[in-house]
Every structure is written in structure tokens, then in C-alpha cells.
N, C-alpha and C positions, 0 to 999 in steps of 0.2 A: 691438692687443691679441692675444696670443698663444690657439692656438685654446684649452687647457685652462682658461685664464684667460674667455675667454667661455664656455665650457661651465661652468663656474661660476657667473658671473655669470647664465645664463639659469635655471639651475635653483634660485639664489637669487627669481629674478623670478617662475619658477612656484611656488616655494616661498610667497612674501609674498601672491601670488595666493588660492594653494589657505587661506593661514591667514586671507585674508578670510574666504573662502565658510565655513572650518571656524566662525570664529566667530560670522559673522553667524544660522550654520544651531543652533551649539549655544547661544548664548545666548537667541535665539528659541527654542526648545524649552524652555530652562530655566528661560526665566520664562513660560512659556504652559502646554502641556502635560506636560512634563515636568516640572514645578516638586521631585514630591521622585526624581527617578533623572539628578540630574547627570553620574554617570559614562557613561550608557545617550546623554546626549544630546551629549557631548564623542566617544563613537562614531561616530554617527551624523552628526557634522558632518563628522568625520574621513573617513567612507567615502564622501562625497558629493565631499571634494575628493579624495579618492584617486583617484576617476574619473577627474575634471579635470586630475588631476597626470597619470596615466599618459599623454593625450594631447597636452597638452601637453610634457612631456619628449619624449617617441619622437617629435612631428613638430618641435619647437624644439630643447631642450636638448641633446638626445642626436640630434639628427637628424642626426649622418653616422655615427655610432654602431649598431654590430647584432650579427651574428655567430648570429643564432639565428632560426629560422620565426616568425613573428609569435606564431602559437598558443603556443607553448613558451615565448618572450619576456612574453608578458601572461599567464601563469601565474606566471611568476616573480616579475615585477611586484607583482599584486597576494597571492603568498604572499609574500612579501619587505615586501608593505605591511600584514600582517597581524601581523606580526612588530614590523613599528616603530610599529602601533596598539597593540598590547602595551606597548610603550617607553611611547607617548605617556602611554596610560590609567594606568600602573603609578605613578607619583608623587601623582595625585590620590588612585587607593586606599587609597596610604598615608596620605595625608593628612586622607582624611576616616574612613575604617575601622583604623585603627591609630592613628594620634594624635588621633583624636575629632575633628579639626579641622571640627568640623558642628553644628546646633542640635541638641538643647538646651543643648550642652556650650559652647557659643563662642555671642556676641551674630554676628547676622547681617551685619555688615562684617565682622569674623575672619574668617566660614567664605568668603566671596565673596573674598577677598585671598586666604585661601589655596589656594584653589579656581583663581583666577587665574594665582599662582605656581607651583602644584606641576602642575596640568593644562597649563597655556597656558604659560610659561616654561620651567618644568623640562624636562614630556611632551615639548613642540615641539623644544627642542634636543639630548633626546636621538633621537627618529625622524628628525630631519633627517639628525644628524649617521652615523645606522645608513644612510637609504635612499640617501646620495650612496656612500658605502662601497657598499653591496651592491649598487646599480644599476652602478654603474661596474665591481665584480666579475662581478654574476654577470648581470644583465639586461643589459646595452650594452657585452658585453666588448670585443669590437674594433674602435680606434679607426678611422676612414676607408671601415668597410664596407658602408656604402651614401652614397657619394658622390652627389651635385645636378649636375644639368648646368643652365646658365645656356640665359634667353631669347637667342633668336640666336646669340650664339654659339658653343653646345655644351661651352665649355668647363667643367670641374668647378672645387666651390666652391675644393676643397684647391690648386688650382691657381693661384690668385688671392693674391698678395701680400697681409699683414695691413696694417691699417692704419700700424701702427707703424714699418713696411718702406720704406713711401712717402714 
């Protein structure tokens, strides 16, 4: 597999990853304590996997991927994930604050369907589709710049024939 093609594929894996943890954390909020601030707990799952995301990418996804001080890198990061928390959250808003899509206005399966679609479907694919763009621009802009040296051998990962090579 070609390397952009697995840097894809991992940050799809930490991607499916972090949308556990987002929903196991906002639905758990949203039928416990947070029952009437669903948008409050679709955040709050959000920023718990945004953690998890940034560690995961920078040591997996993007791991031969840099070009920037750590400090500098995880500012961007999480402004850059602040931004596609915006993305995520903004189609539920509409959903439930603009087209009413909420009790009393809609029976309680509507407002959970829509709630579902417009947060978790809609939100999710457009933050995905913003933080692979902006990570790959502006947080991990250049490809190979921090290269792995292999056990024993010393030789680096980029050095090493892809699978499909072999």
C-alpha cells in the first residue's frame, strides 16, 4: 500500500476510534446528566476524543509527518480541532434551534433521528473531512520529516519497500 494511502487508512482508524469514545461519552451524558443540553454533551464527547485523536495521529497516522516544534504543532492541532468542533456541532444547531427538530415540537424518535443525522452523520463528515485537509496542511505539513529507525537494523521506515513492491 502506498504511503498516502496508509496515512489515510490510519487516520480513518483513529478517526472510527475517536467516533466510539465521542459517542459512547455524548450519549452517556445525554441520557444521564445532561438529558435537556444535547448539543453541550455532542462537545464534550468531541473534546475528550480530540485528545485521543491528537495522539494518536502524531504517533500513528502522521508519524513520519512534522515540520513544526511540538508546542506550535499541538496548538494547531487542537485550534484546527476547535474549528471542525464548530463543523461537527453546527448541523445539530440547526437542527434542533432552527427547524425545531426537538420536544415539544417533534415526538421523541424525530428529535433522536435527527439528532443522530444532523450531529453524528452530517457534524462527523463534515469535521472529518475539514481536519484531514487542515492537518495535512497546516499541522503535519512535511511529508518524511521525522523518519523511525528500525530495531537492529537502523535503517528508516521510508527506506523499506511497501508491501505492494514485494
Amino acid at each position: 500500500m502506498r504511503g498516502k494511502h496508509r496515512e489515510l487508512l490510519r487516520f480513518a482508524l483513529v478517526g472510527g476510534a475517536s467516533f466510539v469514545i465521542t459517542m459512547t461519552i455524548t450519549y452517556g451524558l445525554k441520557f444521564t446528566v445532561l438529558t435537556d443540553k444535547p448539543v453541550t454533551a455532542l462537545v464534550i464527547g468531541v473534546l475528550v476524543a480530540t485528545v485521543f485523536s491528537y495522539v494518536a495521529n502524531r504517533e500513528w497516522s502522521f508519524r513520519s509527518r512534522g515540520g513544526r516544534e511540538r508546542a506550535h504543532e499541538a496548538a494547531l492541532f487542537f485550534l484546527l480541532s476547535a474549528i471542525a468542533l464548530g463543523l461537527n456541532a453546527l448541523p445539530q444547531l440547526v437542527s434542533r434551534y432552527v427547524f425545531k427538530l426537538e420536544q415539544p415540537y417533534v415526538g421523541l424518535l424525530t428529535q433522536e433521528i435527527a439528532d443522530f443525522f444532523s450531529g453524528v452523520i452530517v457534524g462527523t463528515l463534515l469535521g472529518t473531512a475539514f481536519r484531514w485537509w487542515s492537518f495535512k496542511k497546516w499541522v503535519f505539513p512535511e511529508a518524511d520529516a521525522r523518519p523511525r529507525l528500525l530495531r537492529g537494523g537502523g535503517r528508516e521506515i521510508s527506506d523499506i519497500p511497501d508491501d505492494s513492491a514485494a
